[in-house]
C-alpha positions in Angstrom: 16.5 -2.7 -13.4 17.0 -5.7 -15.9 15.1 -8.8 -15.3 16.4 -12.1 -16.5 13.8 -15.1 -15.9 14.6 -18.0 -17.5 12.3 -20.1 -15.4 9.1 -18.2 -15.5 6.3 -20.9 -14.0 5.8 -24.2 -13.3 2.1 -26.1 -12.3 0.7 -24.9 -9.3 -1.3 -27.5 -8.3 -1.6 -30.9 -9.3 -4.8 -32.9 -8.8 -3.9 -36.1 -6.8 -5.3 -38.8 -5.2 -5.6 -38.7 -1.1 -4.9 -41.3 1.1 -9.0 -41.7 1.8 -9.1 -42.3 -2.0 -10.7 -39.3 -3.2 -9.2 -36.6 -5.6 -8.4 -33.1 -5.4 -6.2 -30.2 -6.3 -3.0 -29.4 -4.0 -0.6 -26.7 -4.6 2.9 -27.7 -5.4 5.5 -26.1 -3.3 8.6 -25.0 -5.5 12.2 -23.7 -3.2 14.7 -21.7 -4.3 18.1 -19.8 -3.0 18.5 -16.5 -3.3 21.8 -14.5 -3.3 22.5 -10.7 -3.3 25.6 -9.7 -4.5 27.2 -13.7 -4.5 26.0 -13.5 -0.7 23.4 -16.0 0.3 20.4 -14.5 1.7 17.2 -16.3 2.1 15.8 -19.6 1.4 12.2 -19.4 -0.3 9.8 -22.1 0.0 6.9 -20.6 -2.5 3.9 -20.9 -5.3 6.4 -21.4 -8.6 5.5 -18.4 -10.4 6.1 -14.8 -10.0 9.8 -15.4 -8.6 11.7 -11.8 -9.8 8.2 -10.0 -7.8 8.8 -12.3 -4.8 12.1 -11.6 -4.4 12.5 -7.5 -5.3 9.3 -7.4 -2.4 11.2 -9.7 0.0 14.7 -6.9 -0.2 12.2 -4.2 0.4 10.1 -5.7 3.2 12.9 -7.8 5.1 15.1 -4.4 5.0 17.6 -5.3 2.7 16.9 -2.3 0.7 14.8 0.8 0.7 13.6 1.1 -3.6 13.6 -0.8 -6.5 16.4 1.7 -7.1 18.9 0.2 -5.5 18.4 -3.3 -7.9 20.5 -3.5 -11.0 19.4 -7.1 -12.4 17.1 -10.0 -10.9 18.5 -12.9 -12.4 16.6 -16.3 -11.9 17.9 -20.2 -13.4 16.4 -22.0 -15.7 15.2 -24.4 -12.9 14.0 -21.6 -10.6 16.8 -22.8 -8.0 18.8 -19.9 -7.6 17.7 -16.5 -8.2 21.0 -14.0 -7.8 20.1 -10.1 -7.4 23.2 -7.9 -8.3 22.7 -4.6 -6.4 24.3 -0.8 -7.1 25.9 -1.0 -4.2 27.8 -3.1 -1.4 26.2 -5.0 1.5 27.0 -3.5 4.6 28.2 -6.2 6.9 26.6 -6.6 10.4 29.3 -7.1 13.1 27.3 -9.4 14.5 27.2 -13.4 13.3 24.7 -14.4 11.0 22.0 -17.0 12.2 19.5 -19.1 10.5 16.2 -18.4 11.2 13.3 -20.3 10.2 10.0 -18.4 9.4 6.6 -19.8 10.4 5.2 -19.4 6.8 6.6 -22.8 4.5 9.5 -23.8 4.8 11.5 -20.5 4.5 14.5 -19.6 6.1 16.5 -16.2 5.9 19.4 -15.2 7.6 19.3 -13.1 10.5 20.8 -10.0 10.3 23.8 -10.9 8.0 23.7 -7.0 6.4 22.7 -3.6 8.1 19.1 -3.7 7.7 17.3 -0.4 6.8 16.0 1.2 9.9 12.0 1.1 9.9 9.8 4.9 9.3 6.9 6.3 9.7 4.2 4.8 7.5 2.4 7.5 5.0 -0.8 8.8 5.8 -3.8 8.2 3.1 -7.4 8.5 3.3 -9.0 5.0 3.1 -12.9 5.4 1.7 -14.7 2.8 3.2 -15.9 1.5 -0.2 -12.3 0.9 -1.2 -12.5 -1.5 2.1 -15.7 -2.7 0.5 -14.1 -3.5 -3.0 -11.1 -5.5 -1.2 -13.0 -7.3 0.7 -15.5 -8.5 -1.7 -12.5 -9.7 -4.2 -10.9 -11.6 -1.3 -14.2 -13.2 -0.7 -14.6 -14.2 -4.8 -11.5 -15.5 -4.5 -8.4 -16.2 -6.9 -7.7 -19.0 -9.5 -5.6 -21.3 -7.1 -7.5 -20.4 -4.1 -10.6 -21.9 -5.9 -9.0 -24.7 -7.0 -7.2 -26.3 -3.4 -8.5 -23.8 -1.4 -5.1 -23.9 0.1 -3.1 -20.6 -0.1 -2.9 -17.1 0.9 -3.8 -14.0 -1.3 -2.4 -10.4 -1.2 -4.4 -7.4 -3.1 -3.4 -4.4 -3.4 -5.3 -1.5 -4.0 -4.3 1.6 -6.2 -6.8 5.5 -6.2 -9.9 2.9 -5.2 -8.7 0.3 -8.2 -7.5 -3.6 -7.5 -4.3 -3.1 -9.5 -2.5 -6.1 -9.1 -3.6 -10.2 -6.8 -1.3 -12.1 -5.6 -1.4 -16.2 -4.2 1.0 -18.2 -2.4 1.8 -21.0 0.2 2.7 -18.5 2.4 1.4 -15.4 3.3 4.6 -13.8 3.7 5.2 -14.8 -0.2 2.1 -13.6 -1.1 2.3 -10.3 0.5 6.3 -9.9 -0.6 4.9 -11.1 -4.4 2.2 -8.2 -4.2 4.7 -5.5 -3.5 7.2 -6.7 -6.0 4.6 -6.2 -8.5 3.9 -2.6 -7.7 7.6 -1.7 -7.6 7.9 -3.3 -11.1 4.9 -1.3 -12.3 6.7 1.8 -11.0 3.9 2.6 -8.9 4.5 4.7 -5.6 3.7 2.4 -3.1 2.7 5.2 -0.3 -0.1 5.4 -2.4 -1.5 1.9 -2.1 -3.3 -0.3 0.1 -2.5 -4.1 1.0 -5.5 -6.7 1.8 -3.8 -10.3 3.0 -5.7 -13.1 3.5 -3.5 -14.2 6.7 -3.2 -13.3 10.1 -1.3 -10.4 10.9 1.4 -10.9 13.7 4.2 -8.8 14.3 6.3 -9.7 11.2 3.5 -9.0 8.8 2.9 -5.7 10.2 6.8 -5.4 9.5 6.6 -5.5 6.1 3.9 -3.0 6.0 5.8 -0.9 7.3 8.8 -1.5 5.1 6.9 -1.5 2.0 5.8 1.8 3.0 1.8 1.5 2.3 -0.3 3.7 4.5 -2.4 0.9 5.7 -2.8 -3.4 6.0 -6.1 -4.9 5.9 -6.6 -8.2 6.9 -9.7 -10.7 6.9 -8.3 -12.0 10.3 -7.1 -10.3 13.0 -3.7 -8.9 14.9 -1.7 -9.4 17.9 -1.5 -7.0 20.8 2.3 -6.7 19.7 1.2 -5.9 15.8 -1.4 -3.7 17.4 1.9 -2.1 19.3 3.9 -1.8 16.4 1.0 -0.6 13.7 0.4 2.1 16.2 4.2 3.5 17.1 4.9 3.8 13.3 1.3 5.4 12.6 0.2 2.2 9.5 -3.2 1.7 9.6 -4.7 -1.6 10.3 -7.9 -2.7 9.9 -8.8 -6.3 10.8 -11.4 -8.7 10.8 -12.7 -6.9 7.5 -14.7 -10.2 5.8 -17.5 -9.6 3.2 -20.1 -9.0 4.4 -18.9 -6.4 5.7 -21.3 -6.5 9.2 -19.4 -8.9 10.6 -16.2 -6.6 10.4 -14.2 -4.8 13.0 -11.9 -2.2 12.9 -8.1 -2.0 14.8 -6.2 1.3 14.1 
């Protein structure tokens, strides 16, 4: 896969003053098109930074693909406005008319069902120490840089053999999460063999993704929906909600 970022970053928070007067730090929201194969695909409302991850996690975890395989180049502008992936194969058209559909994280907006999306699977199974649990959910509770400075966005960890491989943070905790997995496909490691910690709540789309990226289990300092609950269960991922540090005020779904 070749990666051409001409953008890279931008600030991710500014400090600024409030309308009471006082100052403080507030991310900066950044949005970008992207295309696959020319074909326009989703609009991203995100964190500026990390845009080639966001976008090879969104394919996987939104269906569009099924491996970082599939991916020939990332390509993203100089002003972080478009970002065009070139795959190694044709879309499959959906016979059915492509919609916009807005997400409830930012401002996003992707459109529904405009390719054959891949079907979901079976998560893997993976035993899940409870001191890896204890590790995650003492590095969500430190925190991350841009966390500690607006308090303000959503994190994603994921965890590697017991080990915090990669941290992600966003506006959104869709971003955060897709940013997370991107990283791991980059690195080339086997995502069945990883664990994902968001920060958000964990509806039915978020359980989705999990599902998608193919990790044995999602753990969440908040808690699910009976329909996540559903879902988590028919496809056999792992959830485990409500995990805060300390951990005696945790509870366990799944």
């Amino acid at each position: 896969m070749q990666i051409n970022d001409r953008f890279g970053a931008a600030a991710v928070f500014e400090t600024v003053s409030l309308p009471d007067g006082t100052e403080a730090a507030v991310p900066t929201e950044h949005a970008a098109a992207l295309y696959v194969n020319e074909q326009p695909a989703f609009r991203v409302v995100c964190t500026p930074e990390l845009l080639p991850q966001l976008t090879l996690g969104r394919l996987l975890t939104e269906g569009w693909i099924a491996s970082a395989g599939e991916v020939e180049q990332i390509a993203v502008c100089a002003e972080g406005l478009k970002i065009s992936v070139h795959l190694t194969h044709p879309l499959t058209a959906r016979s059915a008319a492509a919609q916009e559909v807005s997400s409830c994280c930012t401002d996003n907006i992707t459109l529904g069902s405009p390719v054959e999306l891949q079907p979901l699977r079976g998560a893997p199974q993976l035993d899940l120490p409870p001191e890896w649990v204890d590790a995650l959910a003492a590095a969500m509770s430190a925190g991350l840089p841009l966390y500690q400075a607006t308090h303000a966005v959503h994190s994603c960890f994921v965890l590697h053999r017991g080990r915090i491989l990669c941290a992600c943070e966003d506006i959104g905790r869709h971003n955060a999460l897709d940013k997370a997995v991107g990283s791991v496909m980059l690195a080339g490691v086997p995502l069945h063999e990883c664990i994902l910690y968001t920060s958000g709540r964990v509806p039915v789309d978020m359980v989705r993704k999990a599902i998608r990226a193919g990790v044995p289990a999602l753990v969440s300092k908040t808690m699910p929906t009976v329909q996540s609950l559903e879902l988590a269960q028919e496809y056999g991922l792992r959830l485990l909600c409500g995990r805060k540090h300390p951990l005696t005020s945790s509870k366990s779904v799944g």
